[in-house]
C-alpha positions in Angstrom: 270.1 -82.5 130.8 266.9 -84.5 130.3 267.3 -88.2 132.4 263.9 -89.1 131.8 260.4 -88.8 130.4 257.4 -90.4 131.5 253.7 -90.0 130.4 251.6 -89.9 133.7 247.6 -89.3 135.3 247.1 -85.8 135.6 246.0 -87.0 138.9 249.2 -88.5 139.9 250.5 -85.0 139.6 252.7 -84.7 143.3 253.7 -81.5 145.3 257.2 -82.4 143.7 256.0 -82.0 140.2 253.9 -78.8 141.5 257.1 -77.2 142.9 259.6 -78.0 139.6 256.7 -76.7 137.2 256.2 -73.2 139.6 252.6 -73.7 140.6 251.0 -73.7 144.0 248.7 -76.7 143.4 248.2 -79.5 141.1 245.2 -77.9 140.2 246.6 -75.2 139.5 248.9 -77.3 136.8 245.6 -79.3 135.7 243.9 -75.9 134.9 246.4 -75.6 132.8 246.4 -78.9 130.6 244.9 -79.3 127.4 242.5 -82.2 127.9 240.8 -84.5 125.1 241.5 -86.9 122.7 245.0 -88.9 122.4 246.3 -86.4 124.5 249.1 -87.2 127.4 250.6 -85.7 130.5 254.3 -86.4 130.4 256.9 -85.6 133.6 260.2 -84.8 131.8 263.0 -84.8 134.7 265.8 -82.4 134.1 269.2 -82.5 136.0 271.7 -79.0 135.9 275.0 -80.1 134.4 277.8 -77.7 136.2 279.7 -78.4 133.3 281.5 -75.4 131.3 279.8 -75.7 127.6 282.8 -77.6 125.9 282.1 -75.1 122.8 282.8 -72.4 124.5 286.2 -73.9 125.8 287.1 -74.3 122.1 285.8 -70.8 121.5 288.5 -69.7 124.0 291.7 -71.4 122.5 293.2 -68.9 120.8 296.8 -71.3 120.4 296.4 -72.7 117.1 299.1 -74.3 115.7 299.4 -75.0 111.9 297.7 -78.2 112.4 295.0 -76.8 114.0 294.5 -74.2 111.4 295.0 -77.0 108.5 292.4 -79.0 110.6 289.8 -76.0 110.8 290.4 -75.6 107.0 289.8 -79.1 106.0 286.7 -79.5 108.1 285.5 -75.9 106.9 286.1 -77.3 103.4 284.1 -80.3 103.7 281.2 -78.3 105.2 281.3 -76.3 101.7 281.5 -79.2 99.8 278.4 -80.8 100.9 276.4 -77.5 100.9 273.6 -77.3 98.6 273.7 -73.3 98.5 278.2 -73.8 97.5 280.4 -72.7 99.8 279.6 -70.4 102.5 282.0 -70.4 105.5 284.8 -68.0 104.4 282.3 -65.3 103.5 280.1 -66.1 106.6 283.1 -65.5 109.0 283.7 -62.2 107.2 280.5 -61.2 107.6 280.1 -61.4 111.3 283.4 -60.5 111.7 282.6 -57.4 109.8 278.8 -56.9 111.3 279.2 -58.5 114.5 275.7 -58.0 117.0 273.8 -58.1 113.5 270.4 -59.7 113.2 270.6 -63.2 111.9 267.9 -62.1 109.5 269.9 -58.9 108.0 273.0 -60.8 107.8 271.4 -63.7 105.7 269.3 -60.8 103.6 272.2 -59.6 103.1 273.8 -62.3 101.2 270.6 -63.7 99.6 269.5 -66.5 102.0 266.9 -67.3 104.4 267.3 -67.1 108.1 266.6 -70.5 109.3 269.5 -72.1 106.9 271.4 -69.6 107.6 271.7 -69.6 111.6 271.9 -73.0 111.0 274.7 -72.6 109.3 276.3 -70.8 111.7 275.4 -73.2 114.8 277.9 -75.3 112.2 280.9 -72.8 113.1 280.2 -72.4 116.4 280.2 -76.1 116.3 283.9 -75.6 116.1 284.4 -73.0 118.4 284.6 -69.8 115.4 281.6 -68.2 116.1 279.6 -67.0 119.4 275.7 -65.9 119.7 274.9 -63.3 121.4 271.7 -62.1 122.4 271.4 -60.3 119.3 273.5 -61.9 116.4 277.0 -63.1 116.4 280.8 -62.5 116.7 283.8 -64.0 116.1 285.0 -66.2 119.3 288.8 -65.8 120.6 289.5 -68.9 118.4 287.9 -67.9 115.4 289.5 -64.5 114.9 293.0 -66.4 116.0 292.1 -68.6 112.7 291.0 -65.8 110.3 294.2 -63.6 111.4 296.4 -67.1 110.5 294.7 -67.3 107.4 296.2 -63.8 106.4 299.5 -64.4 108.0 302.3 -64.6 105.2 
């Protein structure tokens, strides 16, 4: 998590900031800086949160009840509602839950969009815990194949 960001002297640079960045030296860093102009030297400060992603909590709760499949639906809805390309989540599921590990570029070719809209898209269901990336493409989560198997459940 960022906690703060401050624009500093490149020679205020301290052996702190020269051990967080990896270097040996502030010169070192300053060798590396772009210099000139409006340009500025910022120290963003970073904490590690030991926190399980809550996402992929979600991802992993395969006990949906009715309302919760009611409540995936409605908000999966809406989401196709307000899309300027029409709806796309029902067939986006199907597609990585047919193709899952697929490129995020052959799976949009594939259904006539472009990539960046696309993967956006998806952030979207993984947003609600349907979806997980992988290093290459995507798969269904626990959750999200526990929703499409309710959805074809007499």
């Amino acid at each position: 998590m960022v906690h703060s960001v401050e624009i500093i002297d490149p020679c205020h640079i301290s052996s702190a900031d020269v051990t967080a960045a990896g270097y040996e030296t502030p010169d070192e860093i300053r060798a590396h800086l772009v210099s000139g102009g409006d340009r500025h030297v910022y120290r963003v400060g970073f904490s590690h949160i030991d926190e399980p992603d809550p996402r992929d909590e979600l991802a992993n709760n395969t006990s949906l009840t009715p309302g919760d499949v009611e409540e995936i639906s409605k908000r999966l809805h809406r989401l196709d509602r307000s899309s300027k390309h029409g709806p796309w989540t029902a067939q986006t599921l199907a597609l990585i839950s047919e193709y899952p590990t697929v490129r995020a570029p052959d799976l949009a070719l594939s259904v006539g969009r472009e990539t960046a809209p696309f993967k956006l898209d998806v952030r979207k269901l993984k947003n609600l815990g349907l979806t997980l990336s992988l290093k290459r493409g995507y798969k269904l989560s626990p959750r999200g194949q526990a929703y499409l198997d309710a959805q074809t459940e007499p």
